[in-house]
Structure formats: C-alpha cells, structure tokens
C-alpha positions in Angstrom: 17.1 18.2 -3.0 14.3 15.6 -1.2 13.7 12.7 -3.5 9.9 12.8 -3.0 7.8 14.6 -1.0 6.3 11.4 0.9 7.6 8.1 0.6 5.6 4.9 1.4 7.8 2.1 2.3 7.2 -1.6 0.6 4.4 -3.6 2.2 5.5 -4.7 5.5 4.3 -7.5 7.7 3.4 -6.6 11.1 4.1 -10.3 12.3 4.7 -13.7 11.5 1.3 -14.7 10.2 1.5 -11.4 8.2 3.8 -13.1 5.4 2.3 -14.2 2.2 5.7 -13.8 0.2 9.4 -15.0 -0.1 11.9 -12.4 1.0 9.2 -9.3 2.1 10.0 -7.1 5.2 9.0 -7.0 9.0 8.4 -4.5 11.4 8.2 -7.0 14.6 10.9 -8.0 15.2 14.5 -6.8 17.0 16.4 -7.5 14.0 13.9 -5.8 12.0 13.9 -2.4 13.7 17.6 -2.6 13.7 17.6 -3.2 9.9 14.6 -0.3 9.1 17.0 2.0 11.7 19.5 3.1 8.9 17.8 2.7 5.8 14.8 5.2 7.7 17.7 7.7 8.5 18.8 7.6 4.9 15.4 8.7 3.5 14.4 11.0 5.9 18.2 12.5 5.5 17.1 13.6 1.9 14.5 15.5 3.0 11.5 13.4 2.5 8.5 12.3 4.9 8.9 8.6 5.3 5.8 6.3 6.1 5.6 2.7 6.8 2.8 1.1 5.3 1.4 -2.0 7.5 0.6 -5.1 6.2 -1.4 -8.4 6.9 -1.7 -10.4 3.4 -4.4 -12.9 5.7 -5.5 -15.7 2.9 -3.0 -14.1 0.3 -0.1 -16.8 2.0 0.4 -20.5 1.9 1.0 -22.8 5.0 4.7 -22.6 4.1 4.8 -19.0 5.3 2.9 -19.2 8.6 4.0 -20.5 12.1 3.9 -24.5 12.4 2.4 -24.6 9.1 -1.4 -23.6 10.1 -3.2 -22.6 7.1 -3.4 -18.8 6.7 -6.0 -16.3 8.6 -8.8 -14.4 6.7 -12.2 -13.0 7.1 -13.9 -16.2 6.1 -12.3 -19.8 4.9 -12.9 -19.1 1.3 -9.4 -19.4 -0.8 -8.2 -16.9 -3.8 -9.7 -18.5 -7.0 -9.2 -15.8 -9.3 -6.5 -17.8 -11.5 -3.7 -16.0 -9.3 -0.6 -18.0 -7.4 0.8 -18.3 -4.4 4.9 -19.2 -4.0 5.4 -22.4 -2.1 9.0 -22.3 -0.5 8.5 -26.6 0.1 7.6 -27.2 -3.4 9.7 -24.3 -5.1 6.6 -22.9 -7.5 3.8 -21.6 -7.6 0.9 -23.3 -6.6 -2.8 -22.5 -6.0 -3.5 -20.7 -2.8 -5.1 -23.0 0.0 -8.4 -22.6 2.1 -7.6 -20.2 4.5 -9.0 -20.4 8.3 -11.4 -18.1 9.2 -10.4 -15.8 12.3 -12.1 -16.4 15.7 -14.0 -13.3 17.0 -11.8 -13.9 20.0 -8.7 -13.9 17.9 -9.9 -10.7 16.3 -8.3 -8.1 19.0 -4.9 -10.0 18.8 -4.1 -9.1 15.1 -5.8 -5.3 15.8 -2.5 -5.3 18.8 0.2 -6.5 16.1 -1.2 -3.8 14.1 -0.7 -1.2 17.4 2.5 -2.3 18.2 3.7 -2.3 14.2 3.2 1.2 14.4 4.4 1.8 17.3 7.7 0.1 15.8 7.7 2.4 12.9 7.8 5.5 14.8 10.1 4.2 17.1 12.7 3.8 14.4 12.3 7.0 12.8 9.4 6.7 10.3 7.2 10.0 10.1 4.1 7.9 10.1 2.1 4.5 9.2 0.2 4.0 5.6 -2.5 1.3 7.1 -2.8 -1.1 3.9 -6.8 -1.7 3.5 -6.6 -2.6 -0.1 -5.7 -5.1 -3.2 -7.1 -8.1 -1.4 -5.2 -8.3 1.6 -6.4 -8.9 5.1 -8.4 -5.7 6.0 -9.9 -5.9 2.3 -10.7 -9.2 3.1 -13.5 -7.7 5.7 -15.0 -5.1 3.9 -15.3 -7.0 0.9 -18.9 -9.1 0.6 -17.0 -11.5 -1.9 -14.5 -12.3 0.5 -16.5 -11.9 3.9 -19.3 -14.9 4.5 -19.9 -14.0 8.2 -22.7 -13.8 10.1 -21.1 -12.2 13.2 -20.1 -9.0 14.1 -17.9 -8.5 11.4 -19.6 -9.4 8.4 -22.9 -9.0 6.6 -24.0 -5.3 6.4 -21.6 -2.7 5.5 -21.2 -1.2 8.7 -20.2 -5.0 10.3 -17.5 -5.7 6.9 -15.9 -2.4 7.9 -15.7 -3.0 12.0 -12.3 -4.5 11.6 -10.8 -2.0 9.3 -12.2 0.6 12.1 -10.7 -1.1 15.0 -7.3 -1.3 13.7 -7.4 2.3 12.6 -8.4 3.2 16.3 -5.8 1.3 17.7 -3.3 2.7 15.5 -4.4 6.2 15.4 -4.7 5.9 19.4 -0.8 4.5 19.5 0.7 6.8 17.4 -1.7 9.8 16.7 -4.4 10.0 14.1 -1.6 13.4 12.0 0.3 10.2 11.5 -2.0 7.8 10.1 -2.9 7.3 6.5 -4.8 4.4 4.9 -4.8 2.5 1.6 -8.1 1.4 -0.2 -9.1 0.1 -3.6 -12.7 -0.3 -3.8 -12.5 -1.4 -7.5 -10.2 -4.0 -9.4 -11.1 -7.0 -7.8 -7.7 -8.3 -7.2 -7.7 -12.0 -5.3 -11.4 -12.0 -5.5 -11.9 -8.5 -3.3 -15.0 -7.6 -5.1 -17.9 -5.7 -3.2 -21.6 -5.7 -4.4 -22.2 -2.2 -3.8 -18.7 -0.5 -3.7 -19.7 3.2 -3.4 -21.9 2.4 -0.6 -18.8 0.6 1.2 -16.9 3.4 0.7 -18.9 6.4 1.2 -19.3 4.3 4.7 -15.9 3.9 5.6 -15.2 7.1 4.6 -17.6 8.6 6.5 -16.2 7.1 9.4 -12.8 7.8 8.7 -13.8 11.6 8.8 -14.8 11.6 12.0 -10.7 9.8 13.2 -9.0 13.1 11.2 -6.5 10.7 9.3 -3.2 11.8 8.1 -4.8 11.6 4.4 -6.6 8.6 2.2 -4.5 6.8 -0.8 -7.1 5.0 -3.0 -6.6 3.0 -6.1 -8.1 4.0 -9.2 -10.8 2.0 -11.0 -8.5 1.5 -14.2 -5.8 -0.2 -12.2 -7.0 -3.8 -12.3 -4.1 -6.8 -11.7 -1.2 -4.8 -12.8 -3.2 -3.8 -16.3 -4.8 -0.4 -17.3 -8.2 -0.7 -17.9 -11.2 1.0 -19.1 -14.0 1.8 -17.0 -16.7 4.0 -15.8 -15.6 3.8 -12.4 -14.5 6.7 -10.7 -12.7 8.2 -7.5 -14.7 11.3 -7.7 -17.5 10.2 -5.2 -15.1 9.5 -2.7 -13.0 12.8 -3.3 -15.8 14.8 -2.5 -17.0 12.6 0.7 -13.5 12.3 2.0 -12.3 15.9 4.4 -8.8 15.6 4.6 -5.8 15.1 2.1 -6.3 12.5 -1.1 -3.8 10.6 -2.2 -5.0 9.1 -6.1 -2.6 5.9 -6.9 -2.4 3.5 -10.4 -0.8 4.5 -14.2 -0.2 8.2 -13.4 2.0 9.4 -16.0 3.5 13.3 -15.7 0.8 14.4 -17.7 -2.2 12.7 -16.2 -0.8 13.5 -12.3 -0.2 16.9 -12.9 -3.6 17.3 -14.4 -5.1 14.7 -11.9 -3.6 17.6 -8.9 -4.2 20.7 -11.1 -8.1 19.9 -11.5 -9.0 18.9 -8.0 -9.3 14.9 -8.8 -6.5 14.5 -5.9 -4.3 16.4 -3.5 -1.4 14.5 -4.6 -0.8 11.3 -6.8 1.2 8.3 -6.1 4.0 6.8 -8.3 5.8 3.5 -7.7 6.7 1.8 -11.2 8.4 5.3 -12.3 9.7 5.9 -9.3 11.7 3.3 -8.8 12.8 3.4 -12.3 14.0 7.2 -12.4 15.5 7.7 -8.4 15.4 12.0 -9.6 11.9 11.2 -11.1 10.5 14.8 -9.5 13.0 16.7 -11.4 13.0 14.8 -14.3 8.7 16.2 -14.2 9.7 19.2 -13.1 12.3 19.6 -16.8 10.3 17.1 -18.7 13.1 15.2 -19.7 12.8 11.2 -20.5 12.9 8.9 -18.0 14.2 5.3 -17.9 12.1 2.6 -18.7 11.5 0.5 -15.8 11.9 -3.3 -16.0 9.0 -5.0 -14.2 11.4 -8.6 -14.0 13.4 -7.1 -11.4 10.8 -5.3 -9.3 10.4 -8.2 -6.4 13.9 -10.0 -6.9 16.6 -9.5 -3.8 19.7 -8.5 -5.7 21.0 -4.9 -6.5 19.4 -4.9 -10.2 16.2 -2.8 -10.8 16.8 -1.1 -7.3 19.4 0.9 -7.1 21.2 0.7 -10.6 19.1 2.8 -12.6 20.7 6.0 -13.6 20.2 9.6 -12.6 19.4 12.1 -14.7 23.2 14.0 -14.8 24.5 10.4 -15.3 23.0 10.5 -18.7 23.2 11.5 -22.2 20.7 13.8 -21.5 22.2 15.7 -19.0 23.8 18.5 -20.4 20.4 19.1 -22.9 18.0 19.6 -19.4 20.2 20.4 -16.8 22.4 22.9 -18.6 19.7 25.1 -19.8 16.1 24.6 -18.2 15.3 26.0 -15.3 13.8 23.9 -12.6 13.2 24.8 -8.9 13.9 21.5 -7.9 17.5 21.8 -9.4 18.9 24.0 -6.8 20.8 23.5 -3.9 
C-alpha cells in the first residue's frame, strides 16, 4: 500500500548560502546525495512519487550559517522585522535576524545555477521530480514581494520585474530536468517574515500566467487562513488563481479529512497537501479512507534531530483501534 500519493521532501538547501537553520538538509553536496540515495529508494519503494522541494531561505539566515560569516543574500538589504527569530549557533539563542545584503545583478545567474544543478541532484538520486519553493518568505518570495523587494533594477518594481527571478530559476530548472517534473510552491497571502505584496492577485494572476505558458508539473499554494502557523479568518481566497492556473492544483494549510475531501470533491483543488497529520499518523490515507482517529501530533518535536515525533508514532493496526476499523470496514486502500 503507497503511503501517499506524492511526497514533498523537507525544505532543502540547494547550497551553502541556502541555510537559514540548525540541522536542515542539502542537496549539493557528495555526502548529501549519498545520504538522500537510500532514504529516496525507501519512499519511492512504497509506492509513492517522491519530490524534492528546493530551497534558498536568502535573508531568513544569520551570518553564523553562511560561508566566512557574510551577512545573508536577499532581494533588497531590508531585515525580517516581523517579531520573528533567527537561531544563532555562536550565541546559542535566538536572536533578531540581521540586515541582509542585497544580491548583485551579476550575482543573480549564479544562485539561478545552484538552483539547476539542485535539481539536477535530485533526479540524479532517484527523486521523481523538484517542488521549487517560491513561498513563506524565503528567497524567491523575497522578489516577488513589494514589501521585501526595494529595487530599481531589473528585478524589482513592477510586477513583471519582482517576478523575473522566480521565472529564471523555473527555466533553468524546468530546462535541466523537464518542465513534467517541476512543481512550485507559492503563498501569496500570510505575510510570513514580512512577505507582503500590495496587490497580491495581480502578482499572482501574473506569475501564473506565465507559469502556463512553462506546462509545470502542478502549482502548490498556501491558503489565505494559514498565517504563521495559526488558522485565520479571512476573505482571501485561492479561487482566482484556481481558475487562472491550467494544470494540476495542489491547495496546502489546516486541511482536515473533511475539509480536503470537500476542498477535491468541489473543484477548489486537484489535490490537498497535509504535513502536520501526516507526520503524525504514517497510514494517515487509510486512516481517511476508514475514518478512524488519528494521533495527535506534537508540534515540540517537529524540527528536533532525534527519533521522537518522526518515526515513533503508531500505525493504525498497532492500536486499540485496530480491530474496530480494520476488522470490519472496508477500505480500498487496505488491500494488498
């Protein structure tokens, strides 16, 4: 039985200025590859599609974390203010994040290669494809966002400038590794780490738009509610883009069973993402699929390095429930 239908790996750094975060992943590196070899092979053993979702955190990081201690790259030298943190490894807590520097044009192309050859990496080590992440304040979100992006070259300003970078990286990557493998992660709303746009329908009708005419894999956007880890109300909604975007839609933040199966049934997305359940119930699709209770998930454990809140967390038969929902509902999922 496949334990999901697609997986999306943890945020991974494409290279060594990627970093923003103690003990989070590479894809750059010779030792990396080796590591990703196995656990890839396990996944995709079980049945599933496996993607690899790319990662540049670009302001999101502290001097600690980058090579000989430069300060970190971004769209334009203006830090995080938003009352989040930053670890410092040196001072062992968090601190406030520092100014960034903002990226040269002419160091521009160089971080569009790292994101080539990341997915190049992936593939090479067995992933089905590359999740580009372009959301929740991160490097690419850093350009298309008018909070975030001050410039007056070619890569800020209008729309059509914030969103060159985020293009040019999807061309490089979709020209590595083949646009059926590509998909790409947005949030136009929340405002996490200050990533706030003036006119976010606009920006994303744009970049949408544009991403029609590269035939992506499929889109994954935030919704609106999901705002710095809380559930929100709002008036916001996905539903503009749904009907701009082509290809396959991919709706991520608080599905519940109820809400993603009605969220697929009525149109609002091709399919829904699910990370906190997920990693909380490893059988979670045919725990939907009988309806039984899940476990809760612990949210202290989710970015610790230890075995706890990864791969402790019983399955279904290894429960008191077992007998009650496997025994006597039927479930397609359930058979060999």
């Amino acid at each position: 039985m496949p334990d999901g239908g697609l997986i999306i790996s943890e945020a991974t750094c494409i290279s060594d200025t990627a970093h923003g975060y103690p003990h989070t992943p590479g894809i750059y590196s010779q030792e990396q590859l080796d590591g990703w070899r196995p656990v890839v092979e396990a996944v995709r053993g079980q049945g599933a599609h496996f993607f690899s979702q790319l990662w540049h955190v670009g302001r999101a990081s502290h001097n600690d974390y980058q090579p000989g201690g430069q300060a970190p790259v971004a769209a334009s030298a203006i830090p995080i203010t938003d009352g989040t943190q930053v670890f410092s490894p040196s001072q062992g807590k968090m601190v406030d994040f520092p100014t960034p520097q903002a990226l040269e044009v002419h160091e521009i192309p160089g971080i569009v290669e790292q994101y080539r050859r990341a997915a190049r990496n992936a593939l090479d080590v067995g992933f089905s494809g590359v999740e580009i992440h372009g959301a929740n304040g991160y490097l690419i979100d850093q350009f298309l966002k008018s909070e975030s992006n001050h410039r007056t070259d070619d890569y800020g300003g209008s729309i059509e400038k914030r969103c060159r970078f985020a293009l040019e990286v999807v061309d490089a990557v979709c020209g590595e590794v083949g646009a059926d493998h590509v998909g790409i992660r947005l949030s136009m709303f929340g405002g996490f780490q200050n990533a706030t746009d003036e006119h976010p329908y606009a920006l994303g009708t744009f970049l949408l738009e544009e991403l029609n005419k590269r035939g992506l894999c499929y889109v994954h956007m935030v919704e609106p509610r999901a705002a710095n880890q809380v559930i929100r109300e709002t008036q916001d909604s996905l539903e503009p883009f749904r009907k701009v975007w082509r290809g396959p839609f991919i709706a991520a933040g608080g599905f519940k069973r109820e809400s993603a199966m009605h969220a697929v049934q009525s149109g609002h997305a091709d399919l829904v993402a699910i990370g906190r359940l997920f990693i909380a119930n490893p059988d979670l699709p045919l725990r939907f699929c009988l309806d039984a209770p899940l476990n809760p998930y612990h949210r202290a454990t989710f970015y610790t390095q230890g075995d706890e809140g990864y791969i402790d967390y019983p399955f279904l038969q290894d429960t008191e429930y077992a007998e009650e929902y496997l025994g006597a509902r039927p479930c397609a999922l359930n058979e060999p």
